[in-house]
N, C-alpha and C positions, 0 to 999 in steps of 0.2 A: 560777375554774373556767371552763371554755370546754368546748362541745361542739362546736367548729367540726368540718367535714368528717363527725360522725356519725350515717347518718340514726336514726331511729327503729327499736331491732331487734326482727323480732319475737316474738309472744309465744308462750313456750314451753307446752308440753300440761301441761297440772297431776299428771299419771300418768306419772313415768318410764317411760322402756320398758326392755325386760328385758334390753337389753345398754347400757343406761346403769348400772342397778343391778348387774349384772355386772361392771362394769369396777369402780365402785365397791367392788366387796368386796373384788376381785383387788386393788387398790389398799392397802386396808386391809391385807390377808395379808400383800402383800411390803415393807409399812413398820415400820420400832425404832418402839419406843413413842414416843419424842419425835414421832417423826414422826406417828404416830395423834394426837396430844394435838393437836399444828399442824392437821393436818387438819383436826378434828372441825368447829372454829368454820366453816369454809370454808365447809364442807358448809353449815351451817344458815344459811349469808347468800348466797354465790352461787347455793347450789341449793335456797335457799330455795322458789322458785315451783315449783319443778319437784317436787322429792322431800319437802322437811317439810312433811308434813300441816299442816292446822290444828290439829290436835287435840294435837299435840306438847305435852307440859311444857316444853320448850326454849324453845320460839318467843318466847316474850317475853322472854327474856335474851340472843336470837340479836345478830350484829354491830350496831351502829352506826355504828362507824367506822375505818376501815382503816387503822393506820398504817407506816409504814418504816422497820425497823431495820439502822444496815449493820453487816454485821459484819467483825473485822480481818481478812481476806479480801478485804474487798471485796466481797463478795456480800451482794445484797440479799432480807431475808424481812420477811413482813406477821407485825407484833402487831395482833390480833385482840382489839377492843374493845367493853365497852357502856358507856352513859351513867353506867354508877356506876366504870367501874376505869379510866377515860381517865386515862393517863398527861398531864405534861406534852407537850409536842411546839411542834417549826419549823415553818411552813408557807408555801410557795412562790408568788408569784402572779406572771403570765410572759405574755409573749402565744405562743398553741403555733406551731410551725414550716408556713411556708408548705405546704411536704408533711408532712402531719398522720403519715404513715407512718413518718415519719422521728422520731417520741416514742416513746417506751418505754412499753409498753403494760400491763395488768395480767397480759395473755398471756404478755409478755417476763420479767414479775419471776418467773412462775411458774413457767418452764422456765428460768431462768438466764441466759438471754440477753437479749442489747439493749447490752448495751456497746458494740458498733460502730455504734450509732445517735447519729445527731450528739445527739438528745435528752438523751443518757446526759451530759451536760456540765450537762446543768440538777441533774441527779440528785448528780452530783459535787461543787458548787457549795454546794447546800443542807445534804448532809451535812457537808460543810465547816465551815458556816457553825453549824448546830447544835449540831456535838461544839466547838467552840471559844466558843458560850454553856451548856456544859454540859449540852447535851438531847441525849435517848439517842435518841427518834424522830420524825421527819419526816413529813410528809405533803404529796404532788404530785397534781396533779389526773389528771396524762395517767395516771398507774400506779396509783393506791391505787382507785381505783371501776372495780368492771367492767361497760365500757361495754355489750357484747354481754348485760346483763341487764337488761332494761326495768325491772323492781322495784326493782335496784338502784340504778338511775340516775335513778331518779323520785326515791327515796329523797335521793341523797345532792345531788340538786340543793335539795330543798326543805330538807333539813339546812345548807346552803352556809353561807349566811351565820353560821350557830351556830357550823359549825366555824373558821370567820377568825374569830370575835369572841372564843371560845376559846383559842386560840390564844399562847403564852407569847410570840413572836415570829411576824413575818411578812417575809421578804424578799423585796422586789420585784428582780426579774433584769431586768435592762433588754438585749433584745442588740444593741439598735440606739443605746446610747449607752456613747461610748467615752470613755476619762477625759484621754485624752493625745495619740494624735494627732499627736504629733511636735513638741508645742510644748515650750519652752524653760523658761520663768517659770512658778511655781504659778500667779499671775494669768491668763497668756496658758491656761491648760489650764483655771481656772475661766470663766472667758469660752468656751469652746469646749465643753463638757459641759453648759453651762447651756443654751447656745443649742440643740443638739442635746436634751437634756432637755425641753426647752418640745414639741419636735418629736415627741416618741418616740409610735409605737404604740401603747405603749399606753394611755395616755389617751384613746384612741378605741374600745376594744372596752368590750363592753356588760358582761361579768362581772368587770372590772377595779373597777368600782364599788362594788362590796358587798367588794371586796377592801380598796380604801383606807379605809372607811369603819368595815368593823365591827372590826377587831384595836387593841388598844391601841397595842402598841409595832410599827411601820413603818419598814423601814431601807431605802434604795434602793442598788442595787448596780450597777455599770458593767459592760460587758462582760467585761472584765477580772477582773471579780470584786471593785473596790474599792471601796468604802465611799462613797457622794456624799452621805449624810445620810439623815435621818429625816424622818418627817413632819411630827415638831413644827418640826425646825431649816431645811425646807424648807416650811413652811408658808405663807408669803406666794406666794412664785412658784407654789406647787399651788391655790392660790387665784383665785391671775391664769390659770394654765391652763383650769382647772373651772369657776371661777362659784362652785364649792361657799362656802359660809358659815365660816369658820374657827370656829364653834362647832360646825358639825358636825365637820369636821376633827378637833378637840379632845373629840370623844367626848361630845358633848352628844344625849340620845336623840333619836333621829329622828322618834319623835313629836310632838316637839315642831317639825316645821319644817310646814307647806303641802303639803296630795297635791299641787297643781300645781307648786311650787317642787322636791317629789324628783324629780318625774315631769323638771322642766326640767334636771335634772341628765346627765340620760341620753340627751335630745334629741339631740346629735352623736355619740351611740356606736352599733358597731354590730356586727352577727354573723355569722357566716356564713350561719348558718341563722335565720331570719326569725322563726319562735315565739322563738329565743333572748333577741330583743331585750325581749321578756316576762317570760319564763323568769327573767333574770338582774336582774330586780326585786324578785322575793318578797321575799325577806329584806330589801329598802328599807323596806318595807312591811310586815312580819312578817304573810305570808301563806302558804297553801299550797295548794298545786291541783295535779291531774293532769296532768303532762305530753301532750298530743297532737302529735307530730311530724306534719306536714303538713294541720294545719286553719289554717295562715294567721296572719298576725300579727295582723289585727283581730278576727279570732275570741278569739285568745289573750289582747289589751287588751283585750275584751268580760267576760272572764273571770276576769280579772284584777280589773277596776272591780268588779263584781257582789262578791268578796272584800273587798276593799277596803271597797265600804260597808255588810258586815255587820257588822263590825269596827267601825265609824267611827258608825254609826247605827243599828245594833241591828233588833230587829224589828218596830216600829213606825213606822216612817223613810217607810213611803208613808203612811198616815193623817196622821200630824201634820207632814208635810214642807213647809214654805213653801220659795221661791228667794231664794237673796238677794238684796235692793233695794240697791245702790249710790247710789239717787236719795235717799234720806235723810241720806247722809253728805257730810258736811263733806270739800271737798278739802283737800290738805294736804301739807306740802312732802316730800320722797321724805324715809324713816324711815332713820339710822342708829343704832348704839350701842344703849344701855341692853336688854342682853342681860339681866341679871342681872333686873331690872326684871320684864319679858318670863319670865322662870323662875320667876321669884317666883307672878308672874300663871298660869299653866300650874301649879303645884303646888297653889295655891290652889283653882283654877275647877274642873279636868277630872280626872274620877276618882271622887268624891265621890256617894254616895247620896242624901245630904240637901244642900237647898240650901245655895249659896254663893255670896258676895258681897264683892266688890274693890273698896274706894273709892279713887280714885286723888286725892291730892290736893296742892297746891300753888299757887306763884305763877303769875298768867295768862301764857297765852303759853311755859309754861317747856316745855311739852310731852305734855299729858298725854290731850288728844284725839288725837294722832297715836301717842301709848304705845296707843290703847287700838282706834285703825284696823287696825295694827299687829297686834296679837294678833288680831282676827279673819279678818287677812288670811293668817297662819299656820294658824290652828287652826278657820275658818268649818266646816271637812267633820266635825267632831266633833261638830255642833250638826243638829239637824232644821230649828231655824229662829233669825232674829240679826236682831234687830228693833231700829234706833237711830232712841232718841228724843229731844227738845230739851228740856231740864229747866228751861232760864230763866225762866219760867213758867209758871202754870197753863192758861193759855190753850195756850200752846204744847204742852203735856204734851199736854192732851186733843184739838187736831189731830192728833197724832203716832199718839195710840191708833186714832184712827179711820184713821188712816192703814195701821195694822197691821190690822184690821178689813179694809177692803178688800183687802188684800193676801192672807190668809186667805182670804177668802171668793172669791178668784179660782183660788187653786190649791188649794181642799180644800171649794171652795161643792158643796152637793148632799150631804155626806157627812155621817152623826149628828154626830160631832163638832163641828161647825160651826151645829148646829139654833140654839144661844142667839144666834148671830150673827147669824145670816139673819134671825132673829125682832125685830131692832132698825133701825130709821129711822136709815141713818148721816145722815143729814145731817138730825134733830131731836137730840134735847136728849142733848149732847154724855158728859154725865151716866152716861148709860143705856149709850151703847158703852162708855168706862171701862169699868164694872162687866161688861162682853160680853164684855170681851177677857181682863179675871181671871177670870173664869168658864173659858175655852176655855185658860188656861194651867194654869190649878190641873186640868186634869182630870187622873187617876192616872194614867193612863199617856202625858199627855204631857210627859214629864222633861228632852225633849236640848234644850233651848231658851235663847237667854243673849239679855239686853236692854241695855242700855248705856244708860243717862242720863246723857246729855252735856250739860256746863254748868248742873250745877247748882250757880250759885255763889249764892243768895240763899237759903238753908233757914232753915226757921223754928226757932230755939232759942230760950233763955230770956232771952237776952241781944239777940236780934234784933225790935227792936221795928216794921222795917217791916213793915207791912201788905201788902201787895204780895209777902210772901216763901211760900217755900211748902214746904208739908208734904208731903213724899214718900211718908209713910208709906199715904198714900189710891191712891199710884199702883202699890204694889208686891203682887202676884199674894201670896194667903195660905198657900200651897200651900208643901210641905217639899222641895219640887227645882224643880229649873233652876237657873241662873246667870244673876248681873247684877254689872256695873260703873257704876261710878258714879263720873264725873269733875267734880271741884268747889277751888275755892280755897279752901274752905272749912276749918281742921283739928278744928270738932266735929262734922262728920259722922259717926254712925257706927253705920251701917247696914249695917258690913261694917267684912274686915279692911281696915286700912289701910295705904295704902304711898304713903311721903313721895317724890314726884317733886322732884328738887333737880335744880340745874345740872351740866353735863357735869364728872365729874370732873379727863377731864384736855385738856392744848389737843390730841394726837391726835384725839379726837374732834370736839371744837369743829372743827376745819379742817377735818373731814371733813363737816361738815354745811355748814360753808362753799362746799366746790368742789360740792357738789351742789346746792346751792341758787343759785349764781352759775354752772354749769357752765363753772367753771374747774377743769381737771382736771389744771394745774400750782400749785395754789395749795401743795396737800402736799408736793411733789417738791421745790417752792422752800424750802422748810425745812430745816435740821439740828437733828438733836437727837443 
C-alpha cells in the first residue's frame, strides 16, 4: 500500500446536502436492478461518513473490503465485501508511478476509464496473473480504496496488513527489474536481473514491508511480466538485501522478534509523505491508530510507541516498570541458530496467566546462557521488568537480589509499591532483602516480570551431597505469575519445563558461529555443500 503524493482529504459534513441526496436517488431511478444491488454496498462504505447514519442496521455488515473483478470485456467492477463473505483473491504490491496521476484511480474504475493510464499495465498484469492461478478477484492499492474518503482510508490502512496476510497470492511487479536485456545465456540474464534485483525500489519504500512479510505465498515478477521466484526460492538474497531474519521471511509471527529489531527493518525505507513512514508500521506491530496527515513523523513515532506499549505492557507498565540493567549480564559471543530452541522458549514463557518456567539445560559452554540473552534481547519489551541473576551460589544469589532491590527502589522508590523495600537495610542482613524482593514480585498485580537464574549448575537433590550446593526453591517469588529461566547443567532440575540445549545440529550452522566469532566472513563462502 502506498499513499505517496496524497495529502490528507478533508473531512466531509456528516449531513448530505440536498443535491447530494438528490443525485443519489436520480441515480437509483435510472439504474436495472443489477445495477441497484451494485450500488447499494457503495453507498454504505464510500458514503459511509457522509450519508449512513449511525443509527443504520446496515452499518456493521457495511464494506470491509474492496475487491476487482475483470470481466470478459475487459472492464473492470468492485465485489463488495465484509469480513465473513471475503472471497479468495490476488493481491498486488508495486512501488506507484513517479506521477501518481498516471495510476488508475477508484475514480477511473468507477467511470470506466483509466485504460490509457500507463498504470492500467499493473492492472493487466495482476489480472493476468490471478485468472491463470484460478482467482476470480484482485485487489490493487491505487484503485480498490478511495482515497478522496478520509474514513476510508484510515480504514483500509490500518486493515493493510490483514489484507496481504489474507491474501491466497501476492505478486510483486518489479518495473524497474528487467529479466533479459539483451543477454544471450540463461546464466548471463540471471546474473543481470539478480544484480538489478538487489537494486530495485522497492525494497526502499516503507509499505513494501508489511507487503513481503505478512502473505504466505510471494512471487516476484520482472518487467516483463516473468516469473524471477518466490520468496521462499529467493530467500537468501532478500535476506542479504533486508537484514530481515529468514524466520521471519518464513512466516514466523512477528511477535516473536524485538520492537527494536522490526522497528531496524524499516530504518532505510522511506515515503513520500513523512507520517507514512509510521503509518506503514502498524501492522508490524499489530496496531492501530488515527491517521493525522500533517502532525509530523515524530508525532506519529510518539504515537505509534504509546500503542505499542499498551499492547506489550499492559496497564500497570508505569507502577511496576524497572529499565533494564545490561550490567548484570554476562557478555557473550554474537547468537546464531537454534531458532527452534528460541520458539519453544516464547510459547512456553509469554502468553500465559499463571506462572511459567524454562530450565534450560545441558553441557557447559554448549550455549545456554547466550540461548537465554538471546530471548530477552527479542522479547525484553513484553516484560515490565528482566532481572538476571548469578545462581552459582548462595552468596552470589543474595548479591544479585539486593542488586534488584536497588534497581527498584531507583526507578519505582517513593511509590506504595516499593514501601517493603525501602523499609529494609540493603546493605545489613542480606536475608531480609531476599524476602523484600519476593514480597515486591508476588504483589497481584505485578505479573510482566521474568528472572533468569543463570549458572545454576550445583543444586541441591538427593543425590548431591555437597554442602556448598543450593536450593533454589528459597530464591523463587511464591506468587502464581511472572516468568523465569533457569540455566543449569544440571538434568534434575526441575522447577520448570525443560528444554535439552545439545550441540549444533548441522556444520551450516557450526561455520556460522564460526565466521562470527573469528570475524571471518569467508569462512562459509569457502565451503561446498
Amino acid at each position: 500500500m502506498q499513499v505517496d503524493g496524497q495529502p490528507a482529504p478533508p473531512r466531509r459534513n456528516p449531513r448530505a446536502s440536498p443535491s447530494t441526496k438528490q443525485s443519489f436517488r436520480d441515480q437509483r431511478v435510472s439504474s436495472s436492478m443489477l445495477e441497484i444491488q451494485i450500488f447499494v454496498p457503495i453507498c454504505l462504505t464510500s458514503y459511509l461518513s457522509s450519508v449512513c447514519p449511525r443509527t443504520c442496521p446496515a452499518r456493521s455488515s457495511c464494506l470491509t473490503m474492496r475487491l476487482l473483478e475483470r470481466k470478459p470485456d475487459g472492464d473492470l467492477v468492485f465485489r463488495e465485501s465484509t469480513d465473513k463473505d471475503v472471497p479468495a483473491y490476488a493481491i498486488l504490491s508495486h512501488t506507484w508511478l513517479a506521477n501518481n496521476n498516471e495510476e488508475v484511480s477508484f475514480q477511473d474504475v468507477e467511470a470506466g476509464t483509466g485504460k490509457s493510464k500507463a498504470g492500467w499495465r499493473k492492472i493487466q498484469f495482476c489480472a493476468d496473473k490471478a485468472a491463470a492461478d484460478g482467482l476470480r478477484y484482485f485487489w490493487i492499492d491505487t484503485c480498490c480504496i478511495d482515497k478522496k474518503n478520509s474514513t476510508e482510508l484510515s480504514k483500509a490502512i490500518n486493515s493493510m496488513f490483514r489484507w496481504y496476510q489474507k491474501a491466497a497470492r501476492c505478486y510483486v511487479y518489479l518495473t524497474d527489474v528487467s529479466a533479459h536485456d539483451g543477454k544471450e545465456t540463461p546464466q548471463q540474464c540471471l546474473f543481470h536481473w539478480e544484480a538489478t534485483f538487489r537494486k530495485s525500489r522497492w525494497f526502499t519504500r516503507g509499505w513494501t514491508l508489511q507487503e513481503l512479510l505478512a502473505p504466505t505465498l510471494v512471487d516476484f515478477f520482472s518487467l516483463e511480466g516473468e516469473r524471477l521466484g518466490s520468496k521462499l526460492s529467493l530467500e537468501v538474497i532478500i535476506h542479504d538485501i533486508t537484514g530481515i531474519p529468514r524466520a521471519a521471511l518464513r512466516g514466523e509471527p512477528l511477535d516473536g522478534f524485538s520492537r527494536n529489531e522490526r522497528m531496524s527493518w524499516a530504518s532505510h525505507r522511506h515515503a513520500k509523505e513523512e507520517e507514512d513512514e509510521v503509518y506503514s508500521l502498524l501492522g508490524i506491530f499489530d496496531v492501530s491508530m488515527p491517521l493525522i496527515y500533517g502532525e509530523g513523523k515524530e508525532k506519529a513515532y510518539k504515537r505509534l510507541q504509546e500503542e505499542i506499549g499498551k499492547i506489550y505492557r499492559g496497564d500497570d507498565s508505569d507502577q511496576f516498570a524497572v529499565s533494564f540493567d545490561l550490567s548484570a549480564i554476562p557478555e557473550a559471543a554474537q547468537f546464531v541458530a537454534r531458532e527452534n530452541e528460541l520458539a519453544e522458549m516464547r510459547r512456553l514463557l509469554h502468553g500465559h496467566k499463571s506462572r511459567s518456567a524454562v530450565v534450560l539445560h545441558g553441557l557447559g559452554g554448549i550455549g545456554k546462557t547466550q540461548l537465554a540473552i538471546e530471548y530477552i534481547t527479542r522479547h525484553k519489551e513484553k516484560y515490565t521488568a528482566v532481572f538476571w541473576l548469578n545462581a552459582n551460589d548462595e552468596d552470589s544469589l543474595k548479591l544479585s537480589f539486593r542488586d534488584i532491590a536497588q534497581h527498584v527502589l531507583e526507578d519505582q522508590g517513593g511509590k506504595p509499591s516499593t514501601s517493603t523495600l525501602a523499609s529494609v537495610d540493603l546493605n545489613g542482613n542480606l536475608d531480609q532483602v531476599v524476602t523484600a524482593v519476593k514480597t515486591w514480585l508476588n504483589l497481584q498485580r505485578n505479573t510482566r516480570w521474568l528472572i533468569i537464574y543463570d549458572n545454576y549448575d550445583n543444586p541441591r537433590t538427593p543425590g548431591n551431597l555437597d554442602r556448598s550446593a543450593v536450593d533454589i526453591r528459597g530464591f523463587l517469588p511464591r506468587a502464581d505469575h511472572g516468568s523465569i529461566i533457569i540455566t543449569t547443567r544440571s538434568a534434575q532440575v526441575s522447577q520448570g519445563h525443560r528444554i535439552y540445549v545439545q550441540k549444533l545440529p548441522n556444520i551450516h550452522e557450526g561455520l556460522e558461529i564460526l565466521s562470527n566469532t573469528s570475524n571471518r566472513e569467508n569462512i562459509k563462502k569457502g565451503m561446498l555443500f
